[in-house]
N, C-alpha and C positions, 0 to 999 in steps of 0.2 A: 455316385455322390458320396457314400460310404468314404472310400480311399480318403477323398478330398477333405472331408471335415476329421478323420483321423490323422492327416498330415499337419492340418491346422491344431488341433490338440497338443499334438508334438512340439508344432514352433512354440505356442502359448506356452507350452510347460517347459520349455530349454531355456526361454526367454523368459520366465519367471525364479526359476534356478538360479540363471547367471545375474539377474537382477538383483536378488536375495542376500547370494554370494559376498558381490560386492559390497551391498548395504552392510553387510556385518564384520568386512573385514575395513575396519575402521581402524586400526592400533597401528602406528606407525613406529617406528622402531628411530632411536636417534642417530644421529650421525655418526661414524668411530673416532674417535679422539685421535687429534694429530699425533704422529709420533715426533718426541723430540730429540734433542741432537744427544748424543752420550755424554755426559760431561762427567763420569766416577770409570772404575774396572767394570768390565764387563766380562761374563762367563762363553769361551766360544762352546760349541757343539759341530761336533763333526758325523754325516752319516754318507753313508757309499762307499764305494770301493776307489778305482783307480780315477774316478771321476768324481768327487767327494759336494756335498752342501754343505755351505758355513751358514748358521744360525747361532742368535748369540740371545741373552737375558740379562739385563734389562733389555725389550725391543728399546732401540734407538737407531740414529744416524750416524753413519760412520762416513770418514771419507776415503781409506785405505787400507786393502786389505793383500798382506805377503805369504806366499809357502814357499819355505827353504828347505832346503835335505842339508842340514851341516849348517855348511858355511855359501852353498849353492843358493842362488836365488832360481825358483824354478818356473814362479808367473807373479805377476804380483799387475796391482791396477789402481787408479785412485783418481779420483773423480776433479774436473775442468775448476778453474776459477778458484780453487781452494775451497770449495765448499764440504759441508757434511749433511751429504745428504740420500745417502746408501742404505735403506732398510733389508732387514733378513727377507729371503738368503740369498745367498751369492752364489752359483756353481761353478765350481773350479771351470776356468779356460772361459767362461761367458762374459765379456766384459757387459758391467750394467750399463745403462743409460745414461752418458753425458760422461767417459771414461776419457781420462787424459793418453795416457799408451797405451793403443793397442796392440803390445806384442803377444805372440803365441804362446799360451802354457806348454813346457817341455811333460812327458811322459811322466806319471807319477807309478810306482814299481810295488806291487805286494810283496810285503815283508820288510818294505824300508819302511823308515820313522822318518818323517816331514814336521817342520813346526810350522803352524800358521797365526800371523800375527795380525791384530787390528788398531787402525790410527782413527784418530780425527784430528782436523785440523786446528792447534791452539792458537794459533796467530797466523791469520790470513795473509798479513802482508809478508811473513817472512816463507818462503819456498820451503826452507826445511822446518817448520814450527810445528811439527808433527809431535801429539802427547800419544803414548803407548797406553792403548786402552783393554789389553789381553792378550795371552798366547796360551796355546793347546798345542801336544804334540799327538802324531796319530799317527797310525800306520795300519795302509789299505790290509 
């Protein structure tokens, strides 16, 4: 009989714990604020090697992001229907979600300089209404 009423003790006190628990964690935490579209310059940030993430500040939305060596385009991607709607970060050669071409990023080389540049879209209706919202040059 011992074991038995030591078993039940146990439930009781687990089941008092976790009831406790919950009762006190009352504070809810609010939602995160949308992020909005870019609409000023924005600062890129480049980190990695031959495989690089773009992150940028102000967080916002972007719709197109290029890396050239020169005058080479070397991956570039930018999102369906004209919209902006790409938040940080990007990793080189990963198209994000809702990507208009998906061609393959070509090899990025330590010790070359790549610039990478960021769009969003100024005018929807026109295909090239693309405003230049930052460039960074880096090299893996």
């Amino acid at each position: 009989m011992r074991p038995l009423r030591a078993l039940s003790a146990c439930v009781l006190l687990a089941g008092a714990c976790f009831a406790g628990s919950c009762a006190t964690n009352t504070t809810l935490e609010p939602p995160p604020k949308p992020i909005p579209e870019c609409t000023d310059s924005i600062t890129i940030f480049v980190s990695g090697d031959t495989i690089p993430t773009f992150t940028w500040m102000p967080e916002c939305k972007i719709a197109r992001l290029i890396v050239e060596e020169v005058v080479e385009e070397r991956w570039g991607t930018e999102t369906l229907e004209h919209t902006n709607n790409w938040v940080p970060p990007i990793v080189y050669g990963i198209h994000p979600p809702g990507s208009e071409n998906l061609e393959p990023a070509q090899p990025l080389y330590i010790g070359t300089t790549y610039r990478v540049s960021a769009y969003r879209w100024n005018d929807p209706a026109d295909p090239e209404g693309f405003q230049l919202l930052g460039e960074r040059e880096f090299t893996p």
